[in-house]
N, C-alpha and C positions, 0 to 999 in steps of 0.2 A: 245425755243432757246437753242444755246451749244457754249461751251466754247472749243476748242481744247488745252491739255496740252502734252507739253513736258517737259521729266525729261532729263537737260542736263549734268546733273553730273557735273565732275568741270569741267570749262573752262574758259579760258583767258580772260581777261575782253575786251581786244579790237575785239578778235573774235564774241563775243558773242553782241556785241555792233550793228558792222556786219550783224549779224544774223537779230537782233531789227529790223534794218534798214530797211533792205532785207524787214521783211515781214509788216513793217509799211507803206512802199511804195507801196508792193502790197496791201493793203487794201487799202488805199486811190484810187488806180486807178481802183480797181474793184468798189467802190461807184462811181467814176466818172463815169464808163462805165454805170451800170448799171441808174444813173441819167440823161443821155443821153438817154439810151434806153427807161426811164421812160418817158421823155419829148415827144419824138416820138412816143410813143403808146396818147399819152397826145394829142395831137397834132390830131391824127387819132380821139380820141374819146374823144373828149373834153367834153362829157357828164358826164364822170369816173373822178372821183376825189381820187388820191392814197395819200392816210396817212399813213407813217410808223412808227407807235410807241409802246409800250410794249405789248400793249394789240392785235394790227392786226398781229404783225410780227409771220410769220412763224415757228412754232413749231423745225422744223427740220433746220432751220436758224442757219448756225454758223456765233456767230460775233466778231468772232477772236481767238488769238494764247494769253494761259500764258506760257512762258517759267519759269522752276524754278530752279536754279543754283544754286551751291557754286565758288567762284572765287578767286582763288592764291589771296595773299595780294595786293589790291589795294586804292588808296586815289582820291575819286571823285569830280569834286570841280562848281557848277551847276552854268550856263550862271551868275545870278547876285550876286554870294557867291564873298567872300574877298578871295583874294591870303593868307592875313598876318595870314588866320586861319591855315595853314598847320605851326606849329612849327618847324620844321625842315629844313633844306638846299634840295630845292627836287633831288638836285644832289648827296645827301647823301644817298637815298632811293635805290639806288639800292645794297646798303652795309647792309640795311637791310631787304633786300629781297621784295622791292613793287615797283609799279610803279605808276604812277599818271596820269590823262588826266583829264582836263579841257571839261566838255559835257556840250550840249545843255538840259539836264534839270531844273525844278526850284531846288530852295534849295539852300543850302553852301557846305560844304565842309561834307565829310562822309565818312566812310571806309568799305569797303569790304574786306574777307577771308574768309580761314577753318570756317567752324562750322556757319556760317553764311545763313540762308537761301534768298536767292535774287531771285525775283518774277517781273517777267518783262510782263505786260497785253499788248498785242497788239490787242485794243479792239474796236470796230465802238459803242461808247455811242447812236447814235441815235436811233437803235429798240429797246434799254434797255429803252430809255424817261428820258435819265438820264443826268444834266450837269456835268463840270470838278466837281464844289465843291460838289454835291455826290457822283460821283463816289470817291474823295479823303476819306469822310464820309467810303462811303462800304469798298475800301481797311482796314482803319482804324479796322470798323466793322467786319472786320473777321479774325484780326490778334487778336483784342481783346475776341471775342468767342474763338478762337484757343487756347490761352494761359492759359482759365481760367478752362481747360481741365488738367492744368497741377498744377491746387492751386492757378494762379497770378488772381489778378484783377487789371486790367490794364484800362485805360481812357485816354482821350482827356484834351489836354489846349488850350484853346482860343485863337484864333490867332498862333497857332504852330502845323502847321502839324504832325502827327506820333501817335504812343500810349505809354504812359507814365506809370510811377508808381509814386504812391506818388504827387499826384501834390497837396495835400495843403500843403507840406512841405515847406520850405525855399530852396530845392535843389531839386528838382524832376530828375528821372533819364528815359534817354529816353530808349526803348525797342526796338521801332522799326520805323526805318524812313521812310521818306514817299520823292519823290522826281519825279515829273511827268510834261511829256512836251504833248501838245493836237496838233493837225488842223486840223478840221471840225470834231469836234467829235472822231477823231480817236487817239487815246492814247499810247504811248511806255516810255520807263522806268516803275518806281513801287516802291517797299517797300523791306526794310531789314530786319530782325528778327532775332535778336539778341539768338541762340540756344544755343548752345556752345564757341562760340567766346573767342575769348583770349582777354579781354578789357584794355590789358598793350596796345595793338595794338593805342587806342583812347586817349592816353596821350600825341600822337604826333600833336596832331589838337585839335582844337576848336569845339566839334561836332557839327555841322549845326550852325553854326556858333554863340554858347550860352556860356558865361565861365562860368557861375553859376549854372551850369546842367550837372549831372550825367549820366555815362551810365549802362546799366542792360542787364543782359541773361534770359534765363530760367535756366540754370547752373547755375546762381549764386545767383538768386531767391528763387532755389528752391531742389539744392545740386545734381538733377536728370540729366542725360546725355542722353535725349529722342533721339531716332534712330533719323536723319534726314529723312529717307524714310516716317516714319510718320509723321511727321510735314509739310513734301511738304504735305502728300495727303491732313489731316485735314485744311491745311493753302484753298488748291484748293477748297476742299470739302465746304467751309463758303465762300469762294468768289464765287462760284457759288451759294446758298441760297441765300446770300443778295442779288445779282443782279439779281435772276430768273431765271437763267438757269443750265443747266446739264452739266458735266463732262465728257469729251471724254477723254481719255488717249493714248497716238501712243506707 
């Protein structure tokens, strides 16, 4: 199985949201078409019993689109997040150069910009054999391989999606978020990663909605300013291992 990746360089958060759309729709309706078509061969040969899961699916099977962006400053605030976590007046935002939309993701409230790498999986989980909560696990899982390429060791908190630093401290700080919407297996949104980022940016909100939790880069980790170009690819490179499939690049 393979993973198609585009590198969209920056773009507009509502463009790119757009984009998501676009190609999460047509994946859903190529699964409908072809579950149709399934039924009807089903149907002719009711002796044939088709399973599709990680072990039968098709080597040469792509099951979906990552997009990997940086996005002008935006404040995203996920179907059941709090409004009161964005600190500011959102009518002020644009004197400080961001905008805001309220989306259909899970999560609260988070920010995107420069220096930030955003990874958007437009993915069919069912030939991977995989539900929401591991796929959430693998993203998780290859942002933490990715990073520790660079010094960090980074991990998981119970019950708090993303990958963290520090978590037996009193303040853990998070690294990277996680913030994803499903139906019928097929996935759009994704994860943040925290590269370069300017984290004055995160003082204006409540990150996902926690006040007793810090946020982190690899810059600030780790004093290094890793190209973004490598950090999309190794970020792509580990979310294809954990989930078992290969890397196409357009």
């Amino acid at each position: 199985m393979k993973i198609v990746c585009r590198d969209l360089g920056r773009m507009d958060y509502a463009d790119c949201w757009k984009l998501q759309q676009r190609l999460f729709d047509e994946l859903l309706a190529r699964k409908r078409t072809d579950r149709e078509a399934g039924a009807a061969d089903d149907t002719r040969q009711p002796e044939v019993e088709k399973v599709c899961t990680a072990e039968t699916a098709d080597a040469d099977q792509t099951v979906g689109t990552v997009l990997s962006v940086e996005h002008p400053p935006v404040y995203t605030l996920g179907k059941s997040g709090h409004a009161e976590n964005l600190l500011v007046d959102p009518a002020r935002l644009s004197e400080l150069g961001a905008t805001f939309f309220h989306i259909d993701r899970g999560g609260d409230i988070t920010f995107h910009g420069p220096g930030q790498l955003v990874c958007y999986p437009i993915l069919d989980l069912e030939p991977l054999g995989i539900g929401l909560r591991d796929y959430i696990g693998a993203l998780e899982e290859c942002v933490i391989r990715t990073v520790v390429r660079y010094g960090i060791v980074a991990s998981r908190i119970a019950g708090a999606s993303g990958v963290w630093l520090d978590v037996q401290s009193a303040h853990p700080r998070k690294l990277c978020a996680i913030g994803v919407r499903s139906s019928r297996f097929v996935t759009m949104h994704g994860f943040a990663l925290n590269v370069t980022t300017d984290l004055a940016w995160f003082s204006r909100i409540h990150p996902c909605g926690f006040t007793d939790r810090g946020v982190a880069s690899i810059a600030s980790e780790t004093g290094r300013r890793p190209p973004m170009a490598e950090v999309k690819r190794t970020v792509v490179e580990q979310l294809g291992e954990v989930l078992g499939c290969s890397a196409e690049w357009l």
